[in-house]
LUMBAVEX-365599 format. One record per residue: z, x, y of N, C-alpha, C in turn. Coordinates in pm, whole numbers, padded with zeros to 5 digits, always signed. Layout:
ZXYZXYZXY;...
//
This chain:
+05840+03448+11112+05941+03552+11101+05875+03689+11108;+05925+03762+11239+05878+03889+11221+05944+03996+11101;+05848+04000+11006+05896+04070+10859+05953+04209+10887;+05874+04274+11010+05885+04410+11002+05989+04460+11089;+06026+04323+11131+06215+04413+11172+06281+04452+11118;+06286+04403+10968+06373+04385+10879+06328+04549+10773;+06249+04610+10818+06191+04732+10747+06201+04848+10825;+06242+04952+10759+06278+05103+10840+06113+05176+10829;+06015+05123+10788+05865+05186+10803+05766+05030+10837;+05665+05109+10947+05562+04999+10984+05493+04910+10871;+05473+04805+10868+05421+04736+10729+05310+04841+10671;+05197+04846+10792+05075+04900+10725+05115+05019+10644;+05231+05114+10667+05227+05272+10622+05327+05212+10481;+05340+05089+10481+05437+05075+10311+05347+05151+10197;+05209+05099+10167+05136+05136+10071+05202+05300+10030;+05137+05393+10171+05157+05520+10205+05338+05544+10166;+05451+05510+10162+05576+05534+10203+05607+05495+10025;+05540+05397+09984+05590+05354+09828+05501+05487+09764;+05382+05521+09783+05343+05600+09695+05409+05741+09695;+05447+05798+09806+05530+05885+09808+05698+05893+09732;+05702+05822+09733+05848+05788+09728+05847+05742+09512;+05716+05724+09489+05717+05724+09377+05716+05804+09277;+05623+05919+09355+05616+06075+09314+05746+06154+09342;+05806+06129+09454+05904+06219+09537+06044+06198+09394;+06076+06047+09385+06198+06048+09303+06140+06062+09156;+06027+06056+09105+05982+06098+08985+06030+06235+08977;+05960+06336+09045+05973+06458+09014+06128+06505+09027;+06181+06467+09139+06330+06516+09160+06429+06445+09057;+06440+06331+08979+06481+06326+08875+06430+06383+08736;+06303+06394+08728+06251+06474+08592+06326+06619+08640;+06329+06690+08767+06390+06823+08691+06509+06856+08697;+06604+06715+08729+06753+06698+08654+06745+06731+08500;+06664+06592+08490+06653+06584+08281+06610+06723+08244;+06491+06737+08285+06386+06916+08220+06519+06991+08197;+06557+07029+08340+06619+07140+08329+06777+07140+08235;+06852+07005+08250+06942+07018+08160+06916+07020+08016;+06783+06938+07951+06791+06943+07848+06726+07114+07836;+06666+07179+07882+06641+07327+07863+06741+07406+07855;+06865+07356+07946+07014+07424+07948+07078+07414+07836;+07060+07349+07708+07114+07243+07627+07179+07146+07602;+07154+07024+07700+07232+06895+07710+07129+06822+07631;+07148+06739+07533+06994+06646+07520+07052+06495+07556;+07134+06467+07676+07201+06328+07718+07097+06287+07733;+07018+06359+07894+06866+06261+07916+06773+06280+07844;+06769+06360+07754+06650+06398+07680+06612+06223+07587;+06747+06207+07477+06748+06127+07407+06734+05911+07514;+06786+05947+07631+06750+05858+07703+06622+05832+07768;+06508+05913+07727+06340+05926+07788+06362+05964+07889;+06445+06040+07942+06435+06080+08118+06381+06157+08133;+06368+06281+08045+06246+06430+08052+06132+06351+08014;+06088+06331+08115+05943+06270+08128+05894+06238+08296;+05723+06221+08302+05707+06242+08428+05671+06049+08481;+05695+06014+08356+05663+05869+08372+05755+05756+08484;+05686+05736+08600+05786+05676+08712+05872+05560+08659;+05793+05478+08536+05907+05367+08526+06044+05399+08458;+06031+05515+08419+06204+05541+08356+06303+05571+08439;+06205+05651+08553+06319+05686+08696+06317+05578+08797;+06231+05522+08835+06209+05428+08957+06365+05274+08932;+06437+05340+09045+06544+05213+09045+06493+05094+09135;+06468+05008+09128+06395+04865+09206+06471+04854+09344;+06626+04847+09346+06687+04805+09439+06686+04940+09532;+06680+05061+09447+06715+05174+09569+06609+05140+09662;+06450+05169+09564+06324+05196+09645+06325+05115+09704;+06365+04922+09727+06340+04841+09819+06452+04881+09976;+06576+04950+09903+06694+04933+10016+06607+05061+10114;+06507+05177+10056+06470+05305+10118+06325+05202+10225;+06315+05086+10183+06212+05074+10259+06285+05009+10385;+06379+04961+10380+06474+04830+10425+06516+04905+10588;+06623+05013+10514+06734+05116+10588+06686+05242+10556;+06594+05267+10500+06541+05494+10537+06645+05529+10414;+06696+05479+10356+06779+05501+10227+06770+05453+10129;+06789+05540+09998+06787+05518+09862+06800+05554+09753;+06758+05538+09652+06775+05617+09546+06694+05583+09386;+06699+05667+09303+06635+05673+09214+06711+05608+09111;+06705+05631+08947+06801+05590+08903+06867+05748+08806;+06998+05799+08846+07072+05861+08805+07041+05976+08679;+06977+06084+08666+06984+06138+08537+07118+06180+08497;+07164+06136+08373+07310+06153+08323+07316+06267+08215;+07399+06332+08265+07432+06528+08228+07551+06551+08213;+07600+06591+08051+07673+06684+07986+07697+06788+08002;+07724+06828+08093+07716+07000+08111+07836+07071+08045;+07908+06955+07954+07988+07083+07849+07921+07124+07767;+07812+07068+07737+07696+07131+07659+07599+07255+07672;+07649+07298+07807+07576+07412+07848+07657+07568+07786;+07604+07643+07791+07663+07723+07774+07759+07810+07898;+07699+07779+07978+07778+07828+08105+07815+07650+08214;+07888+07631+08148+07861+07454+08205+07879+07486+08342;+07960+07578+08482+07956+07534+08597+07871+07574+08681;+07790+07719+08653+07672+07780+08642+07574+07700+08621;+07567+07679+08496+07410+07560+08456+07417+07444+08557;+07554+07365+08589+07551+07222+08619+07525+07296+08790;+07540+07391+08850+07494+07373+08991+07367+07379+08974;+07309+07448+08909+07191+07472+08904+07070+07369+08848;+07120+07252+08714+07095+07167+08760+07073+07060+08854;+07208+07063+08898+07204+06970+09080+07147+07029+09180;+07150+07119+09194+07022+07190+09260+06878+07170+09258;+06840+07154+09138+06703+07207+09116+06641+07027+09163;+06689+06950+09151+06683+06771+09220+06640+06822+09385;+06712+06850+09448+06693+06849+09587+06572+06956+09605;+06547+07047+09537+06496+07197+09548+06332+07130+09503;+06310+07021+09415+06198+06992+09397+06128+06902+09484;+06207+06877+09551+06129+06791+09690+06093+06870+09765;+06151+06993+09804+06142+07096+09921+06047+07140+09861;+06023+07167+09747+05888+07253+09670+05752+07171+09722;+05766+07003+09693+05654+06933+09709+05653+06917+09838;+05780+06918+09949+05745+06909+10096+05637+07021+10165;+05662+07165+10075+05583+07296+10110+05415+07251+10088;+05409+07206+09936+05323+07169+09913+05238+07073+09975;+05292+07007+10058+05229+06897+10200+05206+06963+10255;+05278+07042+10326+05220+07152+10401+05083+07229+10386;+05104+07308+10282+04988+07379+10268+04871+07342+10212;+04879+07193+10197+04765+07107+10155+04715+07053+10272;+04808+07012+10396+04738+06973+10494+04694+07063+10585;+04740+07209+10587+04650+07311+10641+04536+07354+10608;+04498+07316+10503+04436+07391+10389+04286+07285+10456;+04345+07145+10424+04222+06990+10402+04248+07067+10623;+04294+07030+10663+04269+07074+10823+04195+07187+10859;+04210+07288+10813+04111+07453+10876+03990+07427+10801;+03977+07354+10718+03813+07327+10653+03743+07243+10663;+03824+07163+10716+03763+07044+10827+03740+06922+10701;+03824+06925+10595+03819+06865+10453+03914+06717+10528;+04002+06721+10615+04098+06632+10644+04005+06513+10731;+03888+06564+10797+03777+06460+10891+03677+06468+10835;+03648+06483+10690+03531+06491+10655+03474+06338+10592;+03568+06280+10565+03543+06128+10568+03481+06055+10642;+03489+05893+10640+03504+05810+10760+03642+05763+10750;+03662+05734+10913+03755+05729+11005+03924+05637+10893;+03858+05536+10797+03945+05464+10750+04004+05558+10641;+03923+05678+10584+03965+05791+10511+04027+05877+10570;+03970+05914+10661+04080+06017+10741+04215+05968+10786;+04262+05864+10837+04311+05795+10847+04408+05777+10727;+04394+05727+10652+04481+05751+10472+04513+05847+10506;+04487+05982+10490+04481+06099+10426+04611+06160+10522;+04602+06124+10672+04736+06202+10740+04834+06107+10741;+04788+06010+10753+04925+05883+10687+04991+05941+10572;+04915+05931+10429+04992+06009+10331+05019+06153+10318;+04973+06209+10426+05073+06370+10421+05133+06402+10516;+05144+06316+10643+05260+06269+10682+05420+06267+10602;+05326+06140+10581+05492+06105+10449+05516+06156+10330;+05446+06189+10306+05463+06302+10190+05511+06441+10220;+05547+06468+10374+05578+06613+10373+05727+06540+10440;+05737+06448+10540+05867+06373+10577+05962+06324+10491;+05946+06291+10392+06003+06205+10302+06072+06317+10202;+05977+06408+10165+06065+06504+10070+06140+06583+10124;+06061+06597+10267+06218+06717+10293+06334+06699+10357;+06296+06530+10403+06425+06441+10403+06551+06422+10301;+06436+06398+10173+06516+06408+10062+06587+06503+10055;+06507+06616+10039+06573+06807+10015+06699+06770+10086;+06722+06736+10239+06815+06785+10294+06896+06650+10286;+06865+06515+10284+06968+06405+10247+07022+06434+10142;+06992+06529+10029+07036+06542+09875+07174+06638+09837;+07151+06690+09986+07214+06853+09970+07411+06778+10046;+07364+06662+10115+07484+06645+10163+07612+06638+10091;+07719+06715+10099+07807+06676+09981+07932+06581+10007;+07825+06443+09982+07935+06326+09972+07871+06252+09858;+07945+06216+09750+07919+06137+09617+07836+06016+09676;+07699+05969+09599+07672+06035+09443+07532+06118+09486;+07543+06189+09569+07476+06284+09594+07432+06400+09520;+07341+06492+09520+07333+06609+09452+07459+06714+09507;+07493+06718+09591+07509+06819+09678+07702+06794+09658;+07746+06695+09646+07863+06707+09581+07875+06728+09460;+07784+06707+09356+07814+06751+09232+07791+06940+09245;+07716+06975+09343+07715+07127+09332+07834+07178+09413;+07943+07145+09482+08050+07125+09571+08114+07176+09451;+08166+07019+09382+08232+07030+09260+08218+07135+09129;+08141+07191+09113+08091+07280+09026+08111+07460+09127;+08148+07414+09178+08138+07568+09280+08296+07586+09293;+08343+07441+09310+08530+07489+09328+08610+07516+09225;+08728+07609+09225+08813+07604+09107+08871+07486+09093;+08928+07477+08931+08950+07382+08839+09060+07224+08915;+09162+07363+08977+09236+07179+09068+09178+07112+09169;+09098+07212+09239+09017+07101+09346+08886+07013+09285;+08870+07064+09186+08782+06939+09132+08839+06859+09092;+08928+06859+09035+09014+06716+09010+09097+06646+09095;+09088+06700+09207+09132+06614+09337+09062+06548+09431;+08923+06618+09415+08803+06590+09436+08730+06430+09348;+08715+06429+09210+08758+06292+09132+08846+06233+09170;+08981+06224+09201+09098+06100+09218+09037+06093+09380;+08991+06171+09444+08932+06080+09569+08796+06069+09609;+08720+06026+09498+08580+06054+09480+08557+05900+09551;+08614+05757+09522+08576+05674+09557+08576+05670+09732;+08685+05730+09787+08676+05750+09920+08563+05813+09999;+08542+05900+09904+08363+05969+09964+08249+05917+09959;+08269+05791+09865+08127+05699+09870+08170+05591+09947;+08256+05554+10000+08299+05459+10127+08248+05569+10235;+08268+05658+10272+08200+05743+10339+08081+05739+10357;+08061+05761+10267+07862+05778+10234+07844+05631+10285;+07839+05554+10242+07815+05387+10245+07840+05411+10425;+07964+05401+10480+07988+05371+10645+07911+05472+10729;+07865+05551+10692+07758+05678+10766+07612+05628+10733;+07598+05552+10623+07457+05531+10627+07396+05365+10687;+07531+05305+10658+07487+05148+10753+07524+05119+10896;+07624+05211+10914+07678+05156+11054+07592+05245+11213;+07519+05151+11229+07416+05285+11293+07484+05383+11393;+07592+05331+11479+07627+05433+11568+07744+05574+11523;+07762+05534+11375+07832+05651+11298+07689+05695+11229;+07565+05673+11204+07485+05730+11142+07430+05771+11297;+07410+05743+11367+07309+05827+11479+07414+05972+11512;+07525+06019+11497+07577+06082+11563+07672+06201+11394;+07564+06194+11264+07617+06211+11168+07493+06280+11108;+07433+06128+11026+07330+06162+10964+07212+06199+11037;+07135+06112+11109+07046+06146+11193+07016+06279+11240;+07178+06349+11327+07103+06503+11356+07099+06580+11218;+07130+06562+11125+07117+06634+10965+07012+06607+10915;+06928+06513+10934+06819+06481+10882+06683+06517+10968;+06733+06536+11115+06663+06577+11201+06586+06701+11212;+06714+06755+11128+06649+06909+11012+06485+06936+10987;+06433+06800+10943+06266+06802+10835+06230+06881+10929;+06211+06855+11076+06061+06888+11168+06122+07051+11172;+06208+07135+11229+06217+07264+11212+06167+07318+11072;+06182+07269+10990+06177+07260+10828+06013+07285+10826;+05971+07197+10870+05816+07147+10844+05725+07303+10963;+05816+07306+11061+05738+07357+11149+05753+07537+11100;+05913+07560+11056+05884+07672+10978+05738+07712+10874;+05747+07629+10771+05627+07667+10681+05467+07677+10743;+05484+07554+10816+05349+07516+10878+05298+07699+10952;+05422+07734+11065+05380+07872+11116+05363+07936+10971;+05448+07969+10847+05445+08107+10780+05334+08101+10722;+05208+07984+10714+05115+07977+10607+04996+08024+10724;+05026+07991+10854+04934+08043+10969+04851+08177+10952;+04912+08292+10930+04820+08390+10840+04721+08421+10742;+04743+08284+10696+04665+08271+10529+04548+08242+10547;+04504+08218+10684+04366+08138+10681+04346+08200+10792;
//
């Protein structure tokens, strides 16, 4: 049985694609928890979620379905934001700051692989090291700013609809809930059915490389 049909990344780059992906949803769920419990929610606080420790965030089935189909997910930080003092204010800004921390660490690929590249730090190995090294910042700069911009989409249970919802007045959010289940039938038929995802998601996600190629030029000066 050829195994690797059945996988949206080449076998060899799994190592490379799990370790990313371990850091990537670590951090973007820790600064759900951080930041709400700083807002004053302590929901995830008292659930161990403000923490940088991957086994409290790492969901088993997402990370296997992200190796499967290029999709997935972490497991959920859960937020009170009547607890905030400005609950629709704080809560975008919570849902925000999830997608916003991948884009932080996607920059950070960036300017780590310019950095290990103009100093000649990226071939200073042998070949099976060098080799690692653009494999994992590869995917380490692909993967998060995939995330950034898969996160931002606003269809439930996304980041990017909870900041939707928090941005509209009071009746369209509640019309928004009584047809919330329809938007994750959405989400679900855009992300399995490939010829509604090639002509949907795909050019939205197609986003990273302008993304990538922006920073890559603005750091060009620095060195």
């Amino acid at each position: 049985m050829n195994w690797e049909s059945f996988l949206a990344y080449p076998v060899e780059d799994l190592p490379f694609v799990a370790l990313v992906l371990i850091i990537s949803f670590t951090v973007h769920e820790f600064a759900h928890a951080y930041s709400a419990y700083k807002f004053g929610d302590r929901t995830a606080y008292d659930m161990g979620r403000v923490t940088l420790n991957p086994r409290v965030h790492i969901d088993v089935l997402g990370a296997i379905l992200i190796l499967i189909a290029g999709f997935g997910w972490a497991k959920p930080v859960l937020v009170n934001s009547n607890n905030f003092k400005k609950p629709r204010l704080m809560g975008v800004i919570v849902s925000a700051l999830g997608p916003i921390s991948n884009l932080l660490l996607g920059i950070l690929g960036v300017l780590l692989t310019y950095i290990l590249d103009a100093t000649g730090l990226m071939y200073a190995g042998s070949n099976g090291v060098d080799l690692a090294l653009q494999h994992f910042f590869f995917y380490f700069i692909f993967l998060n700013f995939i995330l950034f911009i898969f996160n931002l989409i606003p269809l439930p249970p996304l980041d990017g609809y909870r900041i939707i919802q928090d941005l509209l007045p009071r009746e369209a959010r509640i019309k928004m809930d009584q047809n919330m289940q329809w938007g994750m039938y959405i989400f679900l038929l855009l992300v399995f059915i490939p010829p509604l995802r090639r002509v949907t998601l795909d050019p939205i996600l197609g986003l990273w490389e302008p993304l990538y190629n922006f920073f890559f030029k603005l750091f060009q000066p620095l060195f």
